[in-house]
N, C-alpha and C positions, 0 to 999 in steps of 0.2 A: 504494500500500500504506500503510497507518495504521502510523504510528512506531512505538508497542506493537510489532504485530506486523515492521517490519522488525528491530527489537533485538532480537526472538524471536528470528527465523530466524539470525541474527549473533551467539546463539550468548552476547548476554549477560547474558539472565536469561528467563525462564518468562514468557510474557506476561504475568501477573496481576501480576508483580514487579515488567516494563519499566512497568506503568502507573503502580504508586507510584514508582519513579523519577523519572518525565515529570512524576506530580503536584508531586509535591517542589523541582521545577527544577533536579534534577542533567544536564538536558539539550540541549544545544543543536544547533542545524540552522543550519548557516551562519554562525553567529555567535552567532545570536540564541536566547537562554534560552524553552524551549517548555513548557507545561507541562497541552497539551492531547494524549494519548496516541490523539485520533483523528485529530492533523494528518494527513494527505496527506504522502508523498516517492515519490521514486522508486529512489534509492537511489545516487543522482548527487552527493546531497550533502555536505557536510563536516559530521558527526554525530559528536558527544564525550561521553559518560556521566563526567560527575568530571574531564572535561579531558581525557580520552583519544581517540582515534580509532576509532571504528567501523570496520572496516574490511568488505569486505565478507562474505555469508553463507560459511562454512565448510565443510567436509563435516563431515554430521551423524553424530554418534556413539554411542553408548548401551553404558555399562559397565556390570557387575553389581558387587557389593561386597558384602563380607561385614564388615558394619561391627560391630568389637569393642565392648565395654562403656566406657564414658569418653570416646568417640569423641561428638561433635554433628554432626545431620544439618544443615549446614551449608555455605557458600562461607567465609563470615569468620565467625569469631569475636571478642567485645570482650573478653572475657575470658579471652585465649589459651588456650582449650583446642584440643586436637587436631581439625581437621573431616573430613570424609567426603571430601571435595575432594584434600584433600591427600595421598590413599591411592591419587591416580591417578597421580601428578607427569608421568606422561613423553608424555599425552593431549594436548598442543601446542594445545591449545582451552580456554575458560572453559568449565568445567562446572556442573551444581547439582544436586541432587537432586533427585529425583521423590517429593513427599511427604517425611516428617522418619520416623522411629525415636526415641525419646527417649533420654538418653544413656544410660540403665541398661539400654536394649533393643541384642541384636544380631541379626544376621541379613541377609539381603538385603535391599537397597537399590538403585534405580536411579541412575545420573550420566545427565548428557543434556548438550548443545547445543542440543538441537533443542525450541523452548518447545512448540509446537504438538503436538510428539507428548506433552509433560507435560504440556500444559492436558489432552488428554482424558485421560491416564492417571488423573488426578486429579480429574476433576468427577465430582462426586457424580451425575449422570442417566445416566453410562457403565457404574457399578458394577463395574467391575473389580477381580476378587474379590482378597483378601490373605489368606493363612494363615499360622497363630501357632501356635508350640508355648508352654503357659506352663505353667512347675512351680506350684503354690498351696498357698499354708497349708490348714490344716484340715481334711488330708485325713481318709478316703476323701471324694472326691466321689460326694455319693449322686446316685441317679437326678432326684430333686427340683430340684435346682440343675441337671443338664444337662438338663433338657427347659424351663427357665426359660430358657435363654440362647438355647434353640433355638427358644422361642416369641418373644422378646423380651424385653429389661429395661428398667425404668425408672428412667434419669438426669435428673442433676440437670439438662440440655438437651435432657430428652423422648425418649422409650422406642425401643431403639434396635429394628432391622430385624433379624426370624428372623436367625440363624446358623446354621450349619452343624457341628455340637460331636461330636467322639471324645473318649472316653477310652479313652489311649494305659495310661494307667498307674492306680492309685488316686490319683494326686497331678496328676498329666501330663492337662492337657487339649490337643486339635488345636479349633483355631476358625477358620472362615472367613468372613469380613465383606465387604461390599460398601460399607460406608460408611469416612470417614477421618476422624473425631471426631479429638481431642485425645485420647489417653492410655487409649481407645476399650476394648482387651482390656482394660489393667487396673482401668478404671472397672465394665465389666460382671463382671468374675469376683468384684471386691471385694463388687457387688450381691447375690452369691449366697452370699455368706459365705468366698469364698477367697480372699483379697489375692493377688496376685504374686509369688514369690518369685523366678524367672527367667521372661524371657521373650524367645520368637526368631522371627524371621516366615523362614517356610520357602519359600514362591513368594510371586510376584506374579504378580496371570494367568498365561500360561503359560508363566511361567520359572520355573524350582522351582533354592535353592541348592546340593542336594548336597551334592559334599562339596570346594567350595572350602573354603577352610580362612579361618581369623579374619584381619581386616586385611588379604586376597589379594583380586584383582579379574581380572576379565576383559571383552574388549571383545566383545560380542554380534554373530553373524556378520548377514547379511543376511536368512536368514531366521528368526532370532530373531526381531530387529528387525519385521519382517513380520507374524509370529504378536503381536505387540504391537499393532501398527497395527490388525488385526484384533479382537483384541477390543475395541478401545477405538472402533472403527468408527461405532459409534452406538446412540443409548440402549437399554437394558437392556428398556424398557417397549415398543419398536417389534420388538425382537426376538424376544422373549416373547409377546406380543401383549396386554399387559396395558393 
């Protein structure tokens, strides 16, 4: 198994993370500082991220979070704000989030162990859809602006893919995206003439928040977990037949 993925499975970062770790040389196998994330192990070895011990893979977990405003989707923070991490305390495994929320966004969040099931939840060729509730300046939103979000917009990182747009309210858009851009809903509503005022992501595939309440979490039974695995199964363009 390639180091990347056995620090995956172990629970102590997302594969794409354990690479820049290994890049970095926070890693050693044996002794010896590696910093090639497709070495070979087996898992026999004496492996330390920052001096620590590896031990080995965990039962894999996956919580939901209802992550409040001021809170960072985060494991550490440098600048001691509150993280998502730390809303689990009593989860006896290293966790990390599945994708970020920005600090002023709340709403559902996943925690994980398991990198493999957040490499797919999170690659853009999976499209695993994400829905947003977002209050917006300058309401009413006329018809003009939601069939623009719904055809596409164009960002300053190139126009982004149809959504899926309600209006819930004159003010209250619902948006469902399949991409995970940077700051994605409030970049495209601001395109349309309505900046953000609040904003909350209601499901992620198909887990929808409810009505956990702010800062409350729950651990995802097995067949959640399943319904997960599922749609993140394989590309979006094989399924479709596009």
């Amino acid at each position: 198994m390639r180091l990347a993925k056995h620090l995956a499975h172990a629970g102590v970062a997302s594969r794409r993370a354990a690479e820049t770790m290994i890049a970095a040389g926070r890693v050693t196998v044996d002794g010896e500082t590696v910093t090639d994330p497709a070495r070979g192990v087996t898992g026999t070895e004496a492996i330390t991220v920052d001096g620590a011990a590896v031990g080995g893979p965990p039962r894999r977990v996956v919580y939901a979070v209802h992550k409040p405003a001021g809170v960072v989707s985060t494991a550490h923070d440098t600048h001691g704000r509150p993280t998502v991490v730390e809303l689990v305390p009593e989860a006896g495994t290293r966790l990390y989030p599945v994708g970020r929320l920005d600090a002023d966004s709340t709403g559902l969040i996943l925690l994980t162990n398991d990198g493999d099931l957040a490499n797919h939840l999170m690659h853009p060729r999976y499209e695993v859809p994400r829905t947003y509730r977002a209050k917006v300046a300058n309401g009413p939103v006329e018809d003009r602006a939601v069939r623009a979000l719904r055809e596409g917009v164009e960002l300053d990182d190139g126009p982004t893919a149809p959504a899926q747009v309600r209006r819930l309210r004159p003010d209250v858009l619902e948006l469902t995206i399949r991409e995970g851009r940077k700051r994605q809903v409030r970049r495209m509503c601001e395109a349309v003439g309505h900046p953000v005022l609040a904003l909350r992501r209601v499901s992620f595939g198909p887990l929808v928040l409810g009505d956990l309440p702010a800062g409350a979490h729950r651990r995802l039974t097995a067949a959640e977990v399943e319904r997960l695995r599922r749609a993140s199964a394989s590309p979006r363009s094989s399924r479709s037949g596009r």
